[in-house]
SEGUTI-436333 format. One record per residue (C-alpha): residue number from 1; residue in one letter; x, y, z. Coordinates in Angstrom, 2 decimals. Example, Ala and Ser with C-alpha at 12.3 -4.5 7.8 and 13.67 -1.06 7.14 Angstrom:
REM SEGUTI-436333
+-------+------+---------+---------+---------+
: vexza : pami :      xx :      yy :      zz :
+-------+------+---------+---------+---------+
:     1 :    A :   12.30 :   -4.50 :    7.80 :
:     2 :    S :   13.67 :   -1.06 :    7.14 :
+-------+------+---------+---------+---------+
END
This chain:
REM SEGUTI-436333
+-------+------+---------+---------+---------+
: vexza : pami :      xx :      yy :      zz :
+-------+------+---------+---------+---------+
:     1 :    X :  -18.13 :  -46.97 : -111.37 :
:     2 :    X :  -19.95 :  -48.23 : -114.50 :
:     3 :    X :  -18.06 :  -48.56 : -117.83 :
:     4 :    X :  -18.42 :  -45.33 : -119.61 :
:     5 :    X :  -17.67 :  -43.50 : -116.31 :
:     6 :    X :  -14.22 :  -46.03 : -116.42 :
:     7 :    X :  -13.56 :  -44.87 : -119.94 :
:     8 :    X :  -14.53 :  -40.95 : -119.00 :
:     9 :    X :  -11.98 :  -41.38 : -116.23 :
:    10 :    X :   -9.15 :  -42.61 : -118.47 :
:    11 :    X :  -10.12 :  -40.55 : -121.28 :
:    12 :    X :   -9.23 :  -37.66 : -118.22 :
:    13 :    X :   -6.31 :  -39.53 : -117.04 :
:    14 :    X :   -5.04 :  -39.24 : -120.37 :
:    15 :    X :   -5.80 :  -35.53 : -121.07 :
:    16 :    X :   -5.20 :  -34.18 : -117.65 :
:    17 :    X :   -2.02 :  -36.31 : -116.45 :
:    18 :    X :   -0.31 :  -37.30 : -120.01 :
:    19 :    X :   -0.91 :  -35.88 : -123.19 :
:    20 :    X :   -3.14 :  -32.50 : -122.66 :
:    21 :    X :   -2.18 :  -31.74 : -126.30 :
:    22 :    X :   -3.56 :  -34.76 : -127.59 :
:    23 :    X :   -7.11 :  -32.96 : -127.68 :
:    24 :    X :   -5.71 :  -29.51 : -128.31 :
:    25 :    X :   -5.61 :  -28.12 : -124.33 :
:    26 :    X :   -2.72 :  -26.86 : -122.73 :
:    27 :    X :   -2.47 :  -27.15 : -118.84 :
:    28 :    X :   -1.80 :  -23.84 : -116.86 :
:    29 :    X :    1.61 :  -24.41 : -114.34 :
:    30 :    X :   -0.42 :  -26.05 : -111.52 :
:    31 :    X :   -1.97 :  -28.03 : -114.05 :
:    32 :    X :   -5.09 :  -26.48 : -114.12 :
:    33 :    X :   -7.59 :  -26.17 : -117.30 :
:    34 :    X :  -10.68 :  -24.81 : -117.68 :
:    35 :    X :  -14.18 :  -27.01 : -117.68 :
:    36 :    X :  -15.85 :  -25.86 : -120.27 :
:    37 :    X :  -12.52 :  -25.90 : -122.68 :
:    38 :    X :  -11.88 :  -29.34 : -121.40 :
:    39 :    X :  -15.71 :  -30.22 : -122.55 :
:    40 :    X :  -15.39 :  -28.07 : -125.84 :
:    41 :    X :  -12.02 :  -30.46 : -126.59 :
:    42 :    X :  -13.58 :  -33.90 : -125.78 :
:    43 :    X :  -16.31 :  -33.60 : -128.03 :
:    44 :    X :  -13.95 :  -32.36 : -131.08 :
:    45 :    X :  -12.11 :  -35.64 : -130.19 :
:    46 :    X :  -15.66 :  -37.76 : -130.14 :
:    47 :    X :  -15.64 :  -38.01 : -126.35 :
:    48 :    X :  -19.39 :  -37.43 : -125.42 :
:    49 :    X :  -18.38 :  -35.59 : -122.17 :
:    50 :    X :  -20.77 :  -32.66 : -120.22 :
:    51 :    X :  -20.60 :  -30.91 : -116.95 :
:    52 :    X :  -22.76 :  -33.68 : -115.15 :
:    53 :    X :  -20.69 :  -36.91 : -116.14 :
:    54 :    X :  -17.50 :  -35.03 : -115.45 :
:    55 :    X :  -18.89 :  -34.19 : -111.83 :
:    56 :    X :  -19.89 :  -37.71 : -111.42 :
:    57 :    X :  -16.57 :  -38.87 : -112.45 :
:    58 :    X :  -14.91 :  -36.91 : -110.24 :
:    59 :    X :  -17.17 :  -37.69 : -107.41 :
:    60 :    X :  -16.99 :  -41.36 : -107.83 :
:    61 :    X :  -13.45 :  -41.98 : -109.10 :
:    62 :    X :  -12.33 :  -44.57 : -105.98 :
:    63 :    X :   -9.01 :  -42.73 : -106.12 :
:    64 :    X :   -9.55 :  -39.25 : -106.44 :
:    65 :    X :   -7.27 :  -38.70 : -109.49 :
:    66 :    X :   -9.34 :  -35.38 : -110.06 :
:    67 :    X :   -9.94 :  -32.05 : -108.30 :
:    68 :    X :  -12.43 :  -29.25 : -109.62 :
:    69 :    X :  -10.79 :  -26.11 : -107.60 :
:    70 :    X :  -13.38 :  -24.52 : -105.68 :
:    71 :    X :  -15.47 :  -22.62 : -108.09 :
:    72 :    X :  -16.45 :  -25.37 : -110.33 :
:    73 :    X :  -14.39 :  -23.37 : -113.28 :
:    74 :    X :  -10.68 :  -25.49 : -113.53 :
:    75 :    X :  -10.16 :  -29.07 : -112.92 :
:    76 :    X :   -6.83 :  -31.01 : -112.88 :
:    77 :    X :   -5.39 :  -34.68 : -111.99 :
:    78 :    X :   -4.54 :  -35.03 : -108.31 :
:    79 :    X :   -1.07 :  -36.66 : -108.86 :
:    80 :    X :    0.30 :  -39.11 : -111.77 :
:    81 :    X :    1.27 :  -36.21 : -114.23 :
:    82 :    X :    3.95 :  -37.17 : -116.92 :
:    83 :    X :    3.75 :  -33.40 : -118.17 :
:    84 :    X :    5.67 :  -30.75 : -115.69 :
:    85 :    X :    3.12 :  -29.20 : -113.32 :
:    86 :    X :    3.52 :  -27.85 : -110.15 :
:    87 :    X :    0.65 :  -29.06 : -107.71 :
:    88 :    X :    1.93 :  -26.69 : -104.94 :
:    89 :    X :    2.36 :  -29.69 : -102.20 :
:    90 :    X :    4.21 :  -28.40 :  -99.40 :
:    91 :    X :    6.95 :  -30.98 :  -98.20 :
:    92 :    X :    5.41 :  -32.98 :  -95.08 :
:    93 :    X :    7.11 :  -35.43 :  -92.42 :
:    94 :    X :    5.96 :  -38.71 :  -93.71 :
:    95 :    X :    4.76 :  -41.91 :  -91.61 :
:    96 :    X :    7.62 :  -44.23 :  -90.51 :
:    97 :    X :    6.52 :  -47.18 :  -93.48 :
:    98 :    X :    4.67 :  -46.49 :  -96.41 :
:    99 :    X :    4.31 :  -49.11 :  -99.09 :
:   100 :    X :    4.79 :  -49.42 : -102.99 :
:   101 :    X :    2.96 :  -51.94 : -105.02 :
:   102 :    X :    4.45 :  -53.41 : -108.42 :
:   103 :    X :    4.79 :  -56.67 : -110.04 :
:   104 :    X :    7.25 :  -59.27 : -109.47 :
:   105 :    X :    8.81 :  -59.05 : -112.70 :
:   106 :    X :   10.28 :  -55.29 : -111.67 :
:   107 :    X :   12.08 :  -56.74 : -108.83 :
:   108 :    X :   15.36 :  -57.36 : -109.93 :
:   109 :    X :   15.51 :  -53.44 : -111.88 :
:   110 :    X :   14.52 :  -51.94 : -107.93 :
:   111 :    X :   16.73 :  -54.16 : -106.31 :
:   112 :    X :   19.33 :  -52.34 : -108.43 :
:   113 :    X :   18.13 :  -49.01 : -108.86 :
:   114 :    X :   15.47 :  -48.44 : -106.57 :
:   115 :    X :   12.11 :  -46.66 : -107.10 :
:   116 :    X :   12.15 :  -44.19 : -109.61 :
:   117 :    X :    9.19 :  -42.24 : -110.96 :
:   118 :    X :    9.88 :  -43.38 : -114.73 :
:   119 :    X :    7.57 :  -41.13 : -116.84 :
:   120 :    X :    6.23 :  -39.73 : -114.09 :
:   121 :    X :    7.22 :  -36.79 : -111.72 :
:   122 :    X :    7.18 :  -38.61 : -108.67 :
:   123 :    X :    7.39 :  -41.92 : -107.25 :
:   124 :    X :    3.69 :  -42.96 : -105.77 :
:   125 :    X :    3.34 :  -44.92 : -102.14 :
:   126 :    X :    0.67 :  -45.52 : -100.28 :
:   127 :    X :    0.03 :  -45.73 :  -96.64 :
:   128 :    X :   -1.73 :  -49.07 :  -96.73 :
:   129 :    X :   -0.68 :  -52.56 :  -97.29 :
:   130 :    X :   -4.11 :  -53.33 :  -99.29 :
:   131 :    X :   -4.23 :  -50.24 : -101.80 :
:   132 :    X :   -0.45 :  -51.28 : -102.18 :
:   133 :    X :   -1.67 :  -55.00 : -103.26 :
:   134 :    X :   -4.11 :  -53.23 : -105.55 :
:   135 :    X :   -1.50 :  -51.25 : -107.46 :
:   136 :    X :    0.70 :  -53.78 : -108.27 :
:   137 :    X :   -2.30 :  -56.25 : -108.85 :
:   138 :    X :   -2.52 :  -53.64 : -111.91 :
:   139 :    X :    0.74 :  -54.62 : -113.33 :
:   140 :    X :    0.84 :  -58.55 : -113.01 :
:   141 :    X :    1.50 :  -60.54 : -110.12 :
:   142 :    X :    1.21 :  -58.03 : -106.81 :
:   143 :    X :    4.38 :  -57.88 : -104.61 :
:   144 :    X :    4.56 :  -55.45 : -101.71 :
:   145 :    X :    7.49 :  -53.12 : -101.11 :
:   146 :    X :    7.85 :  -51.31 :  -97.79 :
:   147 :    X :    9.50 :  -48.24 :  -97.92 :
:   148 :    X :   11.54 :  -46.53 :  -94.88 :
:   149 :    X :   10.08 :  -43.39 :  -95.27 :
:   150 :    X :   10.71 :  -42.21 :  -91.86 :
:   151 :    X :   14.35 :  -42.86 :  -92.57 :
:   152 :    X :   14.43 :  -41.43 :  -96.03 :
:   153 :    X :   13.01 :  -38.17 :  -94.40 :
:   154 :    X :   15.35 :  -37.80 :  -91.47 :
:   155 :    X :   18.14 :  -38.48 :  -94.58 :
:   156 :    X :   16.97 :  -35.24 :  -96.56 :
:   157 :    X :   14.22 :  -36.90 :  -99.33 :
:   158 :    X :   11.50 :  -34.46 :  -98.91 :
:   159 :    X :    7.88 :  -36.25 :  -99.25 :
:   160 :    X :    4.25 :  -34.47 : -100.23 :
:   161 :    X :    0.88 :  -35.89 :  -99.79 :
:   162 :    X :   -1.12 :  -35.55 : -102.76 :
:   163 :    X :   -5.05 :  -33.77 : -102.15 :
:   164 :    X :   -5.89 :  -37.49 : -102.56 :
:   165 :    X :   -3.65 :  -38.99 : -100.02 :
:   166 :    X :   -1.27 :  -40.29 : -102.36 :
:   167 :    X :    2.38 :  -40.08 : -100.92 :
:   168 :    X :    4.87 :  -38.55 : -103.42 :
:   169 :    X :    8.64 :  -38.51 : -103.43 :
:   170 :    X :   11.07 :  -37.94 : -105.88 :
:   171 :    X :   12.89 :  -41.55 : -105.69 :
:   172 :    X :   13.79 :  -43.97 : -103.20 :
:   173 :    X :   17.21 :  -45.73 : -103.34 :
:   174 :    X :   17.18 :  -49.09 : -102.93 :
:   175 :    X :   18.68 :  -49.03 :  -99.25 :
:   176 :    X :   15.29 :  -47.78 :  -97.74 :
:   177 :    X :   13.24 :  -50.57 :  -99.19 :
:   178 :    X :   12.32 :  -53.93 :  -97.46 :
:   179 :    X :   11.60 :  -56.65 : -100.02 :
:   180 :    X :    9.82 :  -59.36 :  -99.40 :
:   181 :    X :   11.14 :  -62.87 :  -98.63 :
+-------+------+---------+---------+---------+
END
């Protein structure tokens, strides 16, 4: 994605996961707002935004942080919301491992307390090793977490699967979690 599609994306990331009020919108309970409000809002903030880019952005964004429902008329984030939504994700068995990617400097805190979602709603894994590496790679120096989420399940933590594959779970203690060497 080029650079103003990057900055489109986190100017959406921002509006649609975080701080909808920053721009004047408020998100419906599913998180939901309407295109053309969204549109009206980023230009009264100076974001030159129209239908087009925001398709594009959608379209392109390697992750898939955005849905447009199927009429074209509401779009929301995916996953990632600090604001309460509810994205409607029915609970789903999850596979045996999944993997969480931070930095090396968070260790020791989820060696203590485990994952927790922080800001967020939900703690994020992922069902690869290399989109793992690429999350923490965000945050400093990558380490790789792998999470028992088989166990976890068969324990009672339920576990949804974002629209954009994203696996979601409330927390996971630390007892559930391999660490690396």
């Amino acid at each position: 994605m080029d650079a103003s599609l990057v900055r489109t994306s986190k100017f959406l990331s921002k509006v649609l996961r975080h701080a909808p009020e920053s721009v004047g919108l408020r998100l419906d309970e599913a998180g939901w707002v309407d295109v053309d409000e969204l549109l009206a809002a980023a230009g009264r903030a100076g974001v030159a935004l129209d239908r087009p880019t925001l398709e594009r952005v959608v379209a392109e964004n390697d992750k898939q942080r955005f849905a447009l429902s199927p009429d074209g008329v509401r779009i929301r984030a995916s996953q990632g919301h600090s604001v309460t939504v509810e994205l409607g994700l029915e609970p789903v068995v999850p596979p045996d491992v999944l993997f969480h990617g931070t930095a090396d400097r968070n260790l020791d805190s989820i060696r203590a307390q485990g994952l927790v979602p922080g800001r967020r709603t939900h703690v994020h894994l992922s069902a690869d090793e290399a989109t793992a590496v690429n999350v923490g790679r965000r945050h400093g120096r990558p380490v790789v977490l792998r999470v028992r989420a088989g166990e976890m399940h068969r324990a009672g933590h339920p576990f949804y699967r974002s629209d954009n594959g994203v696996w979601l779970t409330g927390a996971v203690p630390p007892a559930h979690i391999d660490f690396p060497e």
